[in-house]
DSSP file (Angstrom, degrees, kcal/mol; ACC not computed):
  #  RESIDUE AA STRUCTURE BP1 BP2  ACC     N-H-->O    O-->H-N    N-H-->O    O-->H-N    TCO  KAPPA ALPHA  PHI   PSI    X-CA   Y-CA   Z-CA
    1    1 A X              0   0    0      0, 0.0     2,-0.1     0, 0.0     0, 0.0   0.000 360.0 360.0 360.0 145.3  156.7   21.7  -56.4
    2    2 A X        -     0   0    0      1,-0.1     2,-0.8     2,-0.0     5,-0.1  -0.417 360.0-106.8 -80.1 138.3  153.2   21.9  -55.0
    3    3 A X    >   -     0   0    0      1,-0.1     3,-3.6    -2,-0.1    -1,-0.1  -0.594  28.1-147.9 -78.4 111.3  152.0   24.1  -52.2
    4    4 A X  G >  S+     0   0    0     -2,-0.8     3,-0.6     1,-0.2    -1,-0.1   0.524  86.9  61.8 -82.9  15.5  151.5   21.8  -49.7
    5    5 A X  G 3  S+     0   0    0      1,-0.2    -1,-0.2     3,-0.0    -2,-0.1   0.475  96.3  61.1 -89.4   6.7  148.6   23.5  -48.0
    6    6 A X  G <  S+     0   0    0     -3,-3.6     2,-0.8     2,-0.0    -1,-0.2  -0.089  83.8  84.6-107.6  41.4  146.5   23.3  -51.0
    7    7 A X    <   +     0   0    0     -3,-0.6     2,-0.3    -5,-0.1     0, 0.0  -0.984  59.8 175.6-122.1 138.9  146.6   19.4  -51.0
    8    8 A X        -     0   0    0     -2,-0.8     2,-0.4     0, 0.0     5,-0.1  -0.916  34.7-117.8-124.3 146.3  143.8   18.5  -48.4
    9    9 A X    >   -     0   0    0     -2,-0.3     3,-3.2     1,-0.1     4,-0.4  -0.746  20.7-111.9-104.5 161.3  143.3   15.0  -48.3
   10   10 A X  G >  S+     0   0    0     -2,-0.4     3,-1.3     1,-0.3    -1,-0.1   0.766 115.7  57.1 -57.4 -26.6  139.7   13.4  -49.4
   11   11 A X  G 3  S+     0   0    0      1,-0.2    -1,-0.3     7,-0.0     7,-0.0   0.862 103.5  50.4 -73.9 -28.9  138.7   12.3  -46.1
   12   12 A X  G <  S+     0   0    0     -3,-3.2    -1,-0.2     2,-0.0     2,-0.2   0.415 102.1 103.6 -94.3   8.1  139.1   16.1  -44.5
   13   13 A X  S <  S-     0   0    0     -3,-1.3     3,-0.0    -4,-0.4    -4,-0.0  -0.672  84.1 -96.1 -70.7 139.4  136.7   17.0  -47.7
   14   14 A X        -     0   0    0     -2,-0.2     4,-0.4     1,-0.0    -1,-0.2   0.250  33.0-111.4  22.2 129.3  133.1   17.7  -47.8
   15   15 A X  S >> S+     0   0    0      2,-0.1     3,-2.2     3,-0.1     4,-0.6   0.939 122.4  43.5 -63.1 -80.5  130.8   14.9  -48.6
   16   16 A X  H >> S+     0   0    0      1,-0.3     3,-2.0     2,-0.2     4,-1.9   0.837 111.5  54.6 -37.2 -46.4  130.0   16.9  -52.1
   17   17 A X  H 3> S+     0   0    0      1,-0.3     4,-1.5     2,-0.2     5,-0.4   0.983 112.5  41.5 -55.8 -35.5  133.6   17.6  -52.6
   18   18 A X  H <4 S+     0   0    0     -3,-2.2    -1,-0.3    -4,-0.4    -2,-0.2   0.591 114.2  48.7 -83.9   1.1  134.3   14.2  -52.3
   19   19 A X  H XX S+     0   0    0     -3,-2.0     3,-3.1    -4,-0.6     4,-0.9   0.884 111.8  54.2-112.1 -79.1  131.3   13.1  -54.4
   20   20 A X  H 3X S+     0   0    0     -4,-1.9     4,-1.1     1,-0.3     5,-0.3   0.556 112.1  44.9 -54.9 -18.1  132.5   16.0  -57.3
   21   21 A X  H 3X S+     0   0    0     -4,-1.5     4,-1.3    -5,-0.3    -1,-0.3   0.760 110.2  48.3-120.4  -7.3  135.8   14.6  -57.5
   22   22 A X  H <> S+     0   0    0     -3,-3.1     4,-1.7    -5,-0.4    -2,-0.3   0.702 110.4  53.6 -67.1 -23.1  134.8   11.2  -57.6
   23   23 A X  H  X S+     0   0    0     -4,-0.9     4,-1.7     2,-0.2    -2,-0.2   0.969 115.1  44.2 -72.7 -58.0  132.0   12.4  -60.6
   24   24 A X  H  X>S+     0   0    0     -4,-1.1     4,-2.1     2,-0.3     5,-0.6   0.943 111.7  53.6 -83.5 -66.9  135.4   14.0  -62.4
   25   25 A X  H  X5S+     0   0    0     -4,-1.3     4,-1.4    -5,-0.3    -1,-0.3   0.931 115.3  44.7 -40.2 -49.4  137.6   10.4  -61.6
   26   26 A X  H  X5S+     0   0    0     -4,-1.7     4,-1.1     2,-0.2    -2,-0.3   0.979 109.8  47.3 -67.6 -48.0  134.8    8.6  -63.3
   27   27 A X  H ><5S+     0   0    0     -4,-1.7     3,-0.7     1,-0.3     5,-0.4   0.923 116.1  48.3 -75.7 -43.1  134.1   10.6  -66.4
   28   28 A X  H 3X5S+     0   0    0     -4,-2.1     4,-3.7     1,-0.2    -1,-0.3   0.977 109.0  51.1 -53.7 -46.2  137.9   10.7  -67.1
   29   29 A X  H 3X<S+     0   0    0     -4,-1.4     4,-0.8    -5,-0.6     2,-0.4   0.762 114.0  40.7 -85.8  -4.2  138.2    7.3  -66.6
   30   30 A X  H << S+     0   0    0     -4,-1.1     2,-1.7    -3,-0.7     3,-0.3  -0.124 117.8  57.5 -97.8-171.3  134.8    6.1  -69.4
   31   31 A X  H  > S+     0   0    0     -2,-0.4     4,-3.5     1,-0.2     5,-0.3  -0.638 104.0  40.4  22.8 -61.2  136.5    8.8  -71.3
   32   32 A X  H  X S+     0   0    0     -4,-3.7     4,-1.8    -2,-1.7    -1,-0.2   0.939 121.2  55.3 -72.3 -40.5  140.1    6.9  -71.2
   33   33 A X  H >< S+     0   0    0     -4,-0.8     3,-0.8    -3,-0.3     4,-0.4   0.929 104.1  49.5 -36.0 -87.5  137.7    3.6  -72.0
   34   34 A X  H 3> S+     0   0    0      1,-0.3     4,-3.2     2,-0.2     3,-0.4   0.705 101.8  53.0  24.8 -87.4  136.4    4.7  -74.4
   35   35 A X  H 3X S+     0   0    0     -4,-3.5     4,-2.1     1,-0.1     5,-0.3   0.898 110.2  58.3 -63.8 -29.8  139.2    5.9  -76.5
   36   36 A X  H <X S+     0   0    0     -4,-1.8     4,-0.9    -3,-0.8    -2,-0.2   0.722 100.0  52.1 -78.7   2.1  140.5    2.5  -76.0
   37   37 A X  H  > S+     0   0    0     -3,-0.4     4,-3.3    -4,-0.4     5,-0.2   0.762 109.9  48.2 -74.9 -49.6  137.6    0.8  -77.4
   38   38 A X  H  X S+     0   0    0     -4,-3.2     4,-2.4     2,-0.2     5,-0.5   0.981 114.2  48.8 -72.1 -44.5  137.9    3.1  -80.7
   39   39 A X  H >X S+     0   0    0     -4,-2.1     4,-4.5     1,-0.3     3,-1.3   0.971 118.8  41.1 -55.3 -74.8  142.1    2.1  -80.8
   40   40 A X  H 3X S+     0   0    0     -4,-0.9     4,-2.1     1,-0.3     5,-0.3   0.838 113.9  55.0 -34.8 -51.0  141.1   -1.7  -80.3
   41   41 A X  H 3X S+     0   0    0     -4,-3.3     4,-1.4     1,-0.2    -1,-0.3   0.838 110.1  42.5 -67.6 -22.7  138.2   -1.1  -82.8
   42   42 A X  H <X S+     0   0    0     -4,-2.4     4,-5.1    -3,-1.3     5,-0.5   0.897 112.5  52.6 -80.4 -33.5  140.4    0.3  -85.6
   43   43 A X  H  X S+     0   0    0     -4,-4.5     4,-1.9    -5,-0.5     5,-0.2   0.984 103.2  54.8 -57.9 -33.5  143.2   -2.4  -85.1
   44   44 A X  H  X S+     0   0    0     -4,-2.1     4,-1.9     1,-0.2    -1,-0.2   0.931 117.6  50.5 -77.8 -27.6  140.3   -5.6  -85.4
   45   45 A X  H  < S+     0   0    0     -4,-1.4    -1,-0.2    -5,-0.3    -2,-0.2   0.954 111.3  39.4 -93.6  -7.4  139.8   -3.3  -89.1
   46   46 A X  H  < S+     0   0    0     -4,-5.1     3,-0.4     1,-0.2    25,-0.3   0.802 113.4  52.9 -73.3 -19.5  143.0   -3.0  -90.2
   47   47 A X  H  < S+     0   0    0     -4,-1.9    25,-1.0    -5,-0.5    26,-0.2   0.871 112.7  49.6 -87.4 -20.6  143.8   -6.6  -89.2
   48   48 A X  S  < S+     0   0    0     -4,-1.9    -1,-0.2    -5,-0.2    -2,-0.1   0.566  84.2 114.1 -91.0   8.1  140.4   -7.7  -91.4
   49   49 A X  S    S-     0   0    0     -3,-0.4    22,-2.0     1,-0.1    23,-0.2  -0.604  77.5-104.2 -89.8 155.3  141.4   -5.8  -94.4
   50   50 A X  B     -A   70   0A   0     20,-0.2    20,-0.2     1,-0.1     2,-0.2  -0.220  33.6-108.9-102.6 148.3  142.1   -7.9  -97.3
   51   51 A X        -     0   0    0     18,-2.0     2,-0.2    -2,-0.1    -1,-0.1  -0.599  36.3-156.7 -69.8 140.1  145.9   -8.7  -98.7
   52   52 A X    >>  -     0   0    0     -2,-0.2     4,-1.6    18,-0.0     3,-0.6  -0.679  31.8 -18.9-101.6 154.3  147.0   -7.4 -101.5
   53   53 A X  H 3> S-     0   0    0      1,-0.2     4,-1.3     2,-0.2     3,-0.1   0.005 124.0  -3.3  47.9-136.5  149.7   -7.8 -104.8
   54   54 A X  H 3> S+     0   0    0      2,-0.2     4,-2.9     1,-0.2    -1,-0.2   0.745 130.1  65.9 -82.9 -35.8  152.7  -10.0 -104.1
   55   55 A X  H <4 S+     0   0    0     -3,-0.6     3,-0.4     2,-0.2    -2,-0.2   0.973 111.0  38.6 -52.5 -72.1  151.5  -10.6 -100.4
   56   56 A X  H >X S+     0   0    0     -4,-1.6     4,-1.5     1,-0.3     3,-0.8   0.562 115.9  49.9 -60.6 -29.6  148.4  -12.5 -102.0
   57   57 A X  H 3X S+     0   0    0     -4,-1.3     4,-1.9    -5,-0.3     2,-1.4   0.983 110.6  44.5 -57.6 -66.8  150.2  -14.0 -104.5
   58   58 A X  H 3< S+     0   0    0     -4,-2.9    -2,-0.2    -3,-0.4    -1,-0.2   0.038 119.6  49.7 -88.0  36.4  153.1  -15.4 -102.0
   59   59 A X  H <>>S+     0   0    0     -2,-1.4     5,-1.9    -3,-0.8     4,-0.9   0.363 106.4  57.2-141.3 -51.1  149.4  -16.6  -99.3
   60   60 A X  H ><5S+     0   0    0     -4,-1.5     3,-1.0     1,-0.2    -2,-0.2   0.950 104.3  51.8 -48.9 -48.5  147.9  -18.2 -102.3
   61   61 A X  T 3<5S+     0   0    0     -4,-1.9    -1,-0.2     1,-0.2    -3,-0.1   0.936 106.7  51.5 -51.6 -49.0  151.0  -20.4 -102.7
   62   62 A X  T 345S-     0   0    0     -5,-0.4    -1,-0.2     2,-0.1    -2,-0.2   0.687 122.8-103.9 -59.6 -18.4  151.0  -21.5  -99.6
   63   63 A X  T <<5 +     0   0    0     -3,-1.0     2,-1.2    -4,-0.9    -3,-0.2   0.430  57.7 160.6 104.7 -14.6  147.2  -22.6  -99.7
   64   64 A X      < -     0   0    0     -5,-1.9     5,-0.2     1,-0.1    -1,-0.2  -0.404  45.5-117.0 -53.6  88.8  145.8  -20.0  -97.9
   65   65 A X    >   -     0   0    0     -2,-1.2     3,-4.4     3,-0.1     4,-0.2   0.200  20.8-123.2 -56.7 131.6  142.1  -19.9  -98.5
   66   66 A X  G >  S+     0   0    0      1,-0.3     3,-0.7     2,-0.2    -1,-0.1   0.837 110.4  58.9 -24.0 -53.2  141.0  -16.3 -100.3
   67   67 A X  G 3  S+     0   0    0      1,-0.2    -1,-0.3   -17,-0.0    -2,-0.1   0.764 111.5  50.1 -70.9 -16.5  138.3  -15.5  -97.1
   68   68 A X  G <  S+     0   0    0     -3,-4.4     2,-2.7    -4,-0.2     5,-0.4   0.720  77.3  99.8-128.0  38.6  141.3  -15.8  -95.2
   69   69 A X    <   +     0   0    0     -3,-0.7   -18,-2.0    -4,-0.2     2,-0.3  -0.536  55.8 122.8 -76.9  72.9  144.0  -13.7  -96.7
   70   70 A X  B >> S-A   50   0A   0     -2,-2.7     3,-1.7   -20,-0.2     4,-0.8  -0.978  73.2 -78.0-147.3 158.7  144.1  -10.7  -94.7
   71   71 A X  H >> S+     0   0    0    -22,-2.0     3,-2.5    -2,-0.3     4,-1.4   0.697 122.5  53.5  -8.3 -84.5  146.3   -8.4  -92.4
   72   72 A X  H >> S+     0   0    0    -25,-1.0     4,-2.9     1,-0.3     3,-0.6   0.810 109.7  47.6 -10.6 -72.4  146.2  -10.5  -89.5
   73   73 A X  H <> S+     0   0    0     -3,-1.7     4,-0.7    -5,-0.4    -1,-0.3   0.688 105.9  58.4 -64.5 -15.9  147.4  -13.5  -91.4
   74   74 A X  H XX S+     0   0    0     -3,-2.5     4,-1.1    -4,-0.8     3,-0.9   0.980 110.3  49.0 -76.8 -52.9  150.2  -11.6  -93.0
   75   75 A X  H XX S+     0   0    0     -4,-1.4     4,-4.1    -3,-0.6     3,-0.7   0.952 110.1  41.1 -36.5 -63.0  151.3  -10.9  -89.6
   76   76 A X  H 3X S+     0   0    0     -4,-2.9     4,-1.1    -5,-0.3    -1,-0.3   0.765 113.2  58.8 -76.3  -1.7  151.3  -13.9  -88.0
   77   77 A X  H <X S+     0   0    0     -3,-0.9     4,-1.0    -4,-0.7    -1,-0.2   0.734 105.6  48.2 -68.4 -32.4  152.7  -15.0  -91.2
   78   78 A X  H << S+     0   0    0     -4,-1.1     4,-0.5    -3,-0.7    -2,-0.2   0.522 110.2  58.4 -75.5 -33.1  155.7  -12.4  -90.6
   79   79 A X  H  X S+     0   0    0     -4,-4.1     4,-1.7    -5,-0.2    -2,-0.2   0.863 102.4  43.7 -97.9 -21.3  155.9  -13.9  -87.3
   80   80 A X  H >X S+     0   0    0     -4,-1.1     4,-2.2    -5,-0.3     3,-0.8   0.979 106.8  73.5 -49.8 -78.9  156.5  -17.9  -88.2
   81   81 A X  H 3X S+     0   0    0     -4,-1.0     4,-2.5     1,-0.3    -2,-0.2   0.794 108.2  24.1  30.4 -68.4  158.9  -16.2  -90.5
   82   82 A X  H 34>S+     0   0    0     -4,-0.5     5,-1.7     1,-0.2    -1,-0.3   0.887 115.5  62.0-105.3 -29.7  161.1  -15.3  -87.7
   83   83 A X  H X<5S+     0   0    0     -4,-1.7     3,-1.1    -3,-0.8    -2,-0.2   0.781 109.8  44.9 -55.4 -31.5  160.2  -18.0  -85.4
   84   84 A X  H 3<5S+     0   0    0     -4,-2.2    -2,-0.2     1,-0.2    -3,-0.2   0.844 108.5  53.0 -56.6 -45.2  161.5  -20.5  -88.1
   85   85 A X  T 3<5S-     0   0    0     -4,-2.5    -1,-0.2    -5,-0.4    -3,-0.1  -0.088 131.3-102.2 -91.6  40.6  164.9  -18.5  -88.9
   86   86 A X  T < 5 +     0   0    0     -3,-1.1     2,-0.6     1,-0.2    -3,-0.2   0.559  65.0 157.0  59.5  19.3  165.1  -18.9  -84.9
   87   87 A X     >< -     0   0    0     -5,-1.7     4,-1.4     1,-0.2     5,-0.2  -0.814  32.6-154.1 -95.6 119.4  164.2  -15.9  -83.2
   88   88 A X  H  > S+     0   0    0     -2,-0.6     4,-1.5     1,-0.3    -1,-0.2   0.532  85.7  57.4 -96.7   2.8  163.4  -17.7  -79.9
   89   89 A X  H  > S+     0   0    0      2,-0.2     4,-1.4     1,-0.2    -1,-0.3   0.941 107.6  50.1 -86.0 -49.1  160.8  -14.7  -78.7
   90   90 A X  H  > S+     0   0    0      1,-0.3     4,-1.6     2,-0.2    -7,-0.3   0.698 110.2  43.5 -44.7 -23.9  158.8  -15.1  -81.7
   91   91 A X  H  X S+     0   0    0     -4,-1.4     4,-1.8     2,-0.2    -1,-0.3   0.889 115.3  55.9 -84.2 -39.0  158.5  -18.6  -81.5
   92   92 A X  H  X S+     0   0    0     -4,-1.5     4,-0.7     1,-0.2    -2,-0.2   0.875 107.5  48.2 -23.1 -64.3  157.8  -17.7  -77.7
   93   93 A X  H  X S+     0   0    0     -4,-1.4     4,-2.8     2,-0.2    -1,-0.2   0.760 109.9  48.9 -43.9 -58.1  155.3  -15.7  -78.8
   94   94 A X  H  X S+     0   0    0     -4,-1.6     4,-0.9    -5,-0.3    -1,-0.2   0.894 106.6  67.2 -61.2 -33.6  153.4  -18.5  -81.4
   95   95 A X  H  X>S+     0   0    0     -4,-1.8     5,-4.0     1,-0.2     4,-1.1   0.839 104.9  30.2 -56.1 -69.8  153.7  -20.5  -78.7
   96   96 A X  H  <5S+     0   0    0     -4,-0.7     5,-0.2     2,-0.2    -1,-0.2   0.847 110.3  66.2 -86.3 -12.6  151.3  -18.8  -76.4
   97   97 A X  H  <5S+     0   0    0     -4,-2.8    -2,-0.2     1,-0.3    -1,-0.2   0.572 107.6  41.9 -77.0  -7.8  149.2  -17.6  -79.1
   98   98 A X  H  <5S-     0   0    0     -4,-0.9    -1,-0.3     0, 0.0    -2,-0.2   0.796 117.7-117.9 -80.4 -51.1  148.4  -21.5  -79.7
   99   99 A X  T  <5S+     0   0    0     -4,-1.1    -3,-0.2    -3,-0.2    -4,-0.1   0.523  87.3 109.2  49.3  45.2  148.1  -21.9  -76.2
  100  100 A X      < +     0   0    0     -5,-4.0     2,-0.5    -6,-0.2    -4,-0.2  -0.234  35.7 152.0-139.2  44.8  150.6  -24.1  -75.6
  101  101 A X        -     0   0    0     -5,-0.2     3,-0.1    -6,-0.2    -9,-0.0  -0.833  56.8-108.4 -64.0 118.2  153.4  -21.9  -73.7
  102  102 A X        -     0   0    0     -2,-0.5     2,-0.3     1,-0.2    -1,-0.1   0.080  44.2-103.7 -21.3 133.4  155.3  -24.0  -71.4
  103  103 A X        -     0   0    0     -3,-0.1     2,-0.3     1,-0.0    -1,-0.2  -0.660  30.6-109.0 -80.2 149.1  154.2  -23.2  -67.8
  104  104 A X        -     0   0    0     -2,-0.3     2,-0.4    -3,-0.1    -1,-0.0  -0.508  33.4-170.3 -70.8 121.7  156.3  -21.1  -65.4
  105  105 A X        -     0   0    0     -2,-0.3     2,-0.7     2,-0.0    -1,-0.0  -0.853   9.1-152.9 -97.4 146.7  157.8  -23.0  -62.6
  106  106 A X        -     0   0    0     -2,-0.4     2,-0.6     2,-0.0    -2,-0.0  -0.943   6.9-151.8-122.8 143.0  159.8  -21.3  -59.4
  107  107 A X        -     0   0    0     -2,-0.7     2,-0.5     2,-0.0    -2,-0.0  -0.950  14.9-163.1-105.8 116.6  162.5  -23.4  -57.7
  108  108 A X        -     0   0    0     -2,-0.6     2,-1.4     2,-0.0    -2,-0.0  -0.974   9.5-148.3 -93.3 128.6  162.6  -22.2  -53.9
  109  109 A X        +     0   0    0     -2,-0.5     2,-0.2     0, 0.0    -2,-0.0  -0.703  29.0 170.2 -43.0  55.9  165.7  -23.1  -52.0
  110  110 A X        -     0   0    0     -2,-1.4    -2,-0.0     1,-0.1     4,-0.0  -0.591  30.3-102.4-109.6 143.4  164.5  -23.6  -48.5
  111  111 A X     >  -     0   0    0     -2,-0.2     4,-0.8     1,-0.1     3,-0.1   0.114  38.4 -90.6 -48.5-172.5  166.5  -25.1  -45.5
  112  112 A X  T  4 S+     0   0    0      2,-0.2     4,-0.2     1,-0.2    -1,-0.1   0.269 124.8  47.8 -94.9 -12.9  166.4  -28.4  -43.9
  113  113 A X  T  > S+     0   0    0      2,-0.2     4,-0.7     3,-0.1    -1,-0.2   0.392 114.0  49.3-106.4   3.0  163.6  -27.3  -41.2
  114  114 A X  H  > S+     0   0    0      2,-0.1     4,-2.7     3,-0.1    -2,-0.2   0.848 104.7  55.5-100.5 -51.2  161.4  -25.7  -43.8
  115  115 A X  H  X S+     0   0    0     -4,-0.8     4,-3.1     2,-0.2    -2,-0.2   0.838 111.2  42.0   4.1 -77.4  161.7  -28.2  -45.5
  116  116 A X  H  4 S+     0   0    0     -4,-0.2    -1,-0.2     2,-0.2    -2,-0.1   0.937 104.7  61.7 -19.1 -74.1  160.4  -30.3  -42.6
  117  117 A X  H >X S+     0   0    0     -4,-0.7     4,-1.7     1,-0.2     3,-1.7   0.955 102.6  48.8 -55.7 -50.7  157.9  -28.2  -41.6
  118  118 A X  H >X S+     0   0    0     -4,-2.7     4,-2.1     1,-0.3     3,-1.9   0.966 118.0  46.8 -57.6 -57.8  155.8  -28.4  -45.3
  119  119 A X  H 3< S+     0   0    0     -4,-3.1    -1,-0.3     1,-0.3    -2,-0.1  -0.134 110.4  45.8-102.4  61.2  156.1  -32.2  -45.0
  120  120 A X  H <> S+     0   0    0     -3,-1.7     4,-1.4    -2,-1.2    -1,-0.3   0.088 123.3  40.6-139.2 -31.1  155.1  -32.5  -41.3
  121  121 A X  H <X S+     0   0    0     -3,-1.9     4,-1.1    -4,-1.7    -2,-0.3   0.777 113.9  52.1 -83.0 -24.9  152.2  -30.1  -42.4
  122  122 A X  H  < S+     0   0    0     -4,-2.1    -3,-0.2    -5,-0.3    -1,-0.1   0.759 108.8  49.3 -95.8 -31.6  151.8  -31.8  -45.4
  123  123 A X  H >> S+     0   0    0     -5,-0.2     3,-2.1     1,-0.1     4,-1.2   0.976 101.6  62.6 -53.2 -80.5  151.5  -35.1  -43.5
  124  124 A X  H 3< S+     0   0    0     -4,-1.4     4,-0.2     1,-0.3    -2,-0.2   0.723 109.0  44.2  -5.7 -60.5  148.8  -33.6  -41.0
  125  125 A X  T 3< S+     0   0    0     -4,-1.1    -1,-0.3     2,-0.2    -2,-0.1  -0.422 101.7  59.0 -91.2  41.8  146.3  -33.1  -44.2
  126  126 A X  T <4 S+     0   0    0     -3,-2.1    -1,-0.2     0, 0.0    -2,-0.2   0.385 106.9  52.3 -77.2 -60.2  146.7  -36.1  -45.9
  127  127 A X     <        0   0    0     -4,-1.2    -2,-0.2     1,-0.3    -3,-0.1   0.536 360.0 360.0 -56.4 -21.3  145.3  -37.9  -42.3
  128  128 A X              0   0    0     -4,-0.2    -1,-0.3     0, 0.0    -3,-0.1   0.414 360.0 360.0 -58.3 360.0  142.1  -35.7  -42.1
């Protein structure tokens, strides 16, 4: 457990302390940016790399034009797959990746005076 007489808190710091530990909060955090640029950059090159062997054979059958027969498309190929044999996240999934996910609705339950109230306010602003 930490000694809690070495936690000071920033506000009972020093302007410089508080500037130095902001300096150190920034470089960590373009630091953490950073490495998640390079993670992001390697995935967009694995997904462009080009299909190979019985994968390219079974993309060509299908019609799949040569320029685009790559990682990516094997995926999302793997994922119709299993949205076809009914696995209802995958299809979830194709779903928003089309952009055509169903929108979220919430049902509120509210009494007979809340009720009211919204269409007695709701009344108000129409008449404006």
């Amino acid at each position: 457990m930490a000694n809690e007489k070495n936690l000071i808190p920033l506000n009972k710091r020093t302007k410089s302390q508080q500037r130095e530990i902001a300096k150190k909060g920034g470089q960590a955090s373009a630091k953490k940016r950073a490495e998640a640029k390079t993670s992001r950059e390697i995935i967009e090159m694995l997904d462009a790399l080009t299909v190979t062997g019985a994968n390219a054979a079974t993309m060509e059958t299908l019609g799949i034009p040569e320029n685009m027969r790559t990682q990516q498309t094997l995926r999302l190929l793997a994922l119709h797959k299993r949205a076809a044999q009914g696995d209802a996240q995958a299809n979830k999934l194709l779903l928003e990746i089309k952009g055509e996910a169903p929108t979220q609705t919430v049902n509120l339950n509210v009494g007979d005076e809340t009720r009211e109230a919204y269409e007695r306010a709701a009344a108000a602003i129409k008449k404006k």
